[in-house]
Structures are given as structure tokens and as C-alpha cells.
N, C-alpha and C positions, 0 to 999 in steps of 0.2 A: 504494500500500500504506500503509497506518495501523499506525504503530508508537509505543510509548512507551518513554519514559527517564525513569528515578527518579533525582533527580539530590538534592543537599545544596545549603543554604543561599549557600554558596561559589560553588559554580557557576551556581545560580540567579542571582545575583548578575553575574554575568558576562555571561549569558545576555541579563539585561537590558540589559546595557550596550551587546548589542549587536542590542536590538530586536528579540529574538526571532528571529536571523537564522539563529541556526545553535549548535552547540556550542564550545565552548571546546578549545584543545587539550588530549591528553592530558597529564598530570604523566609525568614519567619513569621512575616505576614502575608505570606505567599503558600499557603495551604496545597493549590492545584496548579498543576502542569500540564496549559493546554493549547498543544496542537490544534492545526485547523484544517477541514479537507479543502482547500482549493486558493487560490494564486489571490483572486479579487479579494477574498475576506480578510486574507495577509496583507495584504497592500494596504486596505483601508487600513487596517489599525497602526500600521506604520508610518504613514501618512499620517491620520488626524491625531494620535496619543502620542508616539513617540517625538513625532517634531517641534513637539511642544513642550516636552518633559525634562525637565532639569537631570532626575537621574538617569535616563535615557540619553544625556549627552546631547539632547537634543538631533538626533539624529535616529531613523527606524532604517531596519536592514530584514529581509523577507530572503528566510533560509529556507531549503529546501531538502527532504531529506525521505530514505525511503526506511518501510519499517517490516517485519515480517506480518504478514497477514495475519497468520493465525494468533498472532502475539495481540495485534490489535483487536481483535473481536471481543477480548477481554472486556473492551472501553466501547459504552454505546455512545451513538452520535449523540452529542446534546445540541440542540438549538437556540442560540443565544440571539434571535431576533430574527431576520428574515430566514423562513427555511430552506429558500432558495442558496444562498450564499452563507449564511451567518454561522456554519457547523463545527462543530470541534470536538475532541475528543477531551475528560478531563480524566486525568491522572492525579492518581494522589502522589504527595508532594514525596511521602517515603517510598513510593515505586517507581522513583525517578531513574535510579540507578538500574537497575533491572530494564527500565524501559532503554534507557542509553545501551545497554547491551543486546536487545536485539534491532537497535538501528543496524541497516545492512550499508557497508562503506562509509565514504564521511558526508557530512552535512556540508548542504552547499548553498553560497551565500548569492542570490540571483536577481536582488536589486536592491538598493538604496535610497532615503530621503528624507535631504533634510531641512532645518527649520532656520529662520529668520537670526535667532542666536548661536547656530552652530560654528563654533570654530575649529578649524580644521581642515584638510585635502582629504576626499574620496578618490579613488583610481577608478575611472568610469569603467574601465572592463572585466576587473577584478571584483569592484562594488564592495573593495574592502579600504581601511583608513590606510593613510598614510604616512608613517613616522608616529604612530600611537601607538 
């Protein structure tokens, strides 16, 4: 299954640190870990929340990554507003690790955008920071 995560500058960051291997843990007021099925719903939240968000860096980044199938059915679709587009998967925050483990290859980072306050260089073809 092909899912994506809009993730902030912060965690992108982290992401790299560790090769693309998997997500970062939650923060502690961050209970759920949630994936979403499809590109447009990533996008909007990286667009309108992240480019405006101070610990976000002001900056959102729309990764993309695939996961085993049979792994995911564990997680039903929830729908967090249009059923059309608005779907996601919600993981609890202590099955993160496990869920990181049966991502298949690494997480790949497939667009970028950012906000009025962001400082910084993006590499438009990479759509990752530069010199952070």
C-alpha cells in the first residue's frame, strides 16, 4: 500500500538522520501516527498547517512511502472530513516502531512548501533543505 505523510521541517530533519528509514517518535502530545491515502490530502495539510507553523519551521514536505499491505489492514480508514480525499490511517503512537519496520524501502520526500516566514534554501529537485 502507498501512503503519505506531511511532515514539518523538524521532523524532516530527523527523518534524514535516519536515512529515510522510518518516522521519528511521537512528541507526547502526539498520541496518533497518521498516514494518509492519497497525494491531494498530503498536500493540503502541508500547504495550509505546516506553512504557517512555527515548529514546522514553517515549511511542509509531502513524503511518500510504501507499507506492507497486510500490515496495514490492521489500521481502518478513518475519515477526517471529506470522504473523498480527507482519509488516513491512525496509528497509535507506541506502534510506531513496528509500523516503521514494515515500511518496504525508504521514505521518499516528493514535494515541498513553504510559508511567508520560512528561512532557508529548498533544492527544487530533491524537495529537501539545504545546508540544515
Amino acid at each position: 500500500m502507498k501512503l503519505y505523510r506531511p511532515v514539518g521541517l523538524k521532523e524532516l530533519q530527523l527523518m534524514i538522520a535516519s536515512d529515510f528509514s522510518g518516522f521519528p517518535p511521537r512528541l507526547a502530545q502526539q498520541p496518533i501516527f497518521y498516514p494518509v491515502l492519497n497525494f491531494t490530502y498530503a498536500e493540503q495539510i502541508a500547504k495550509r498547517w505546516n506553512t504557517v507553523d512555527a515548529m514546522s519551521g514553517y515549511a511542509g514536505f509531502v513524503t511518500e512511502f510504501d507499507i506492507d499491505d497486510d500490515f496495514a489492514k490492521r489500521y481502518p480508514v478513518q475519515l477526517a472530513g471529506d470522504k473523498d480525499v480527507h482519509q488516513e490511517l491512525w496509528v497509535p503512537a507506541e506502534e510506531l516502531d513496528e509500523f516503521n519496520h514494515n515500511i518496504i524501502g525508504r521514505i521518499r520526500v516528493i514535494a515541498h512548501y513553504t510559508g511567508e516566514k520560512f528561512t532557508g534554501e529548498i533544492d527544487e529537485s530533491t524537495h529537501l533543505p539545504v545546508n540544515q
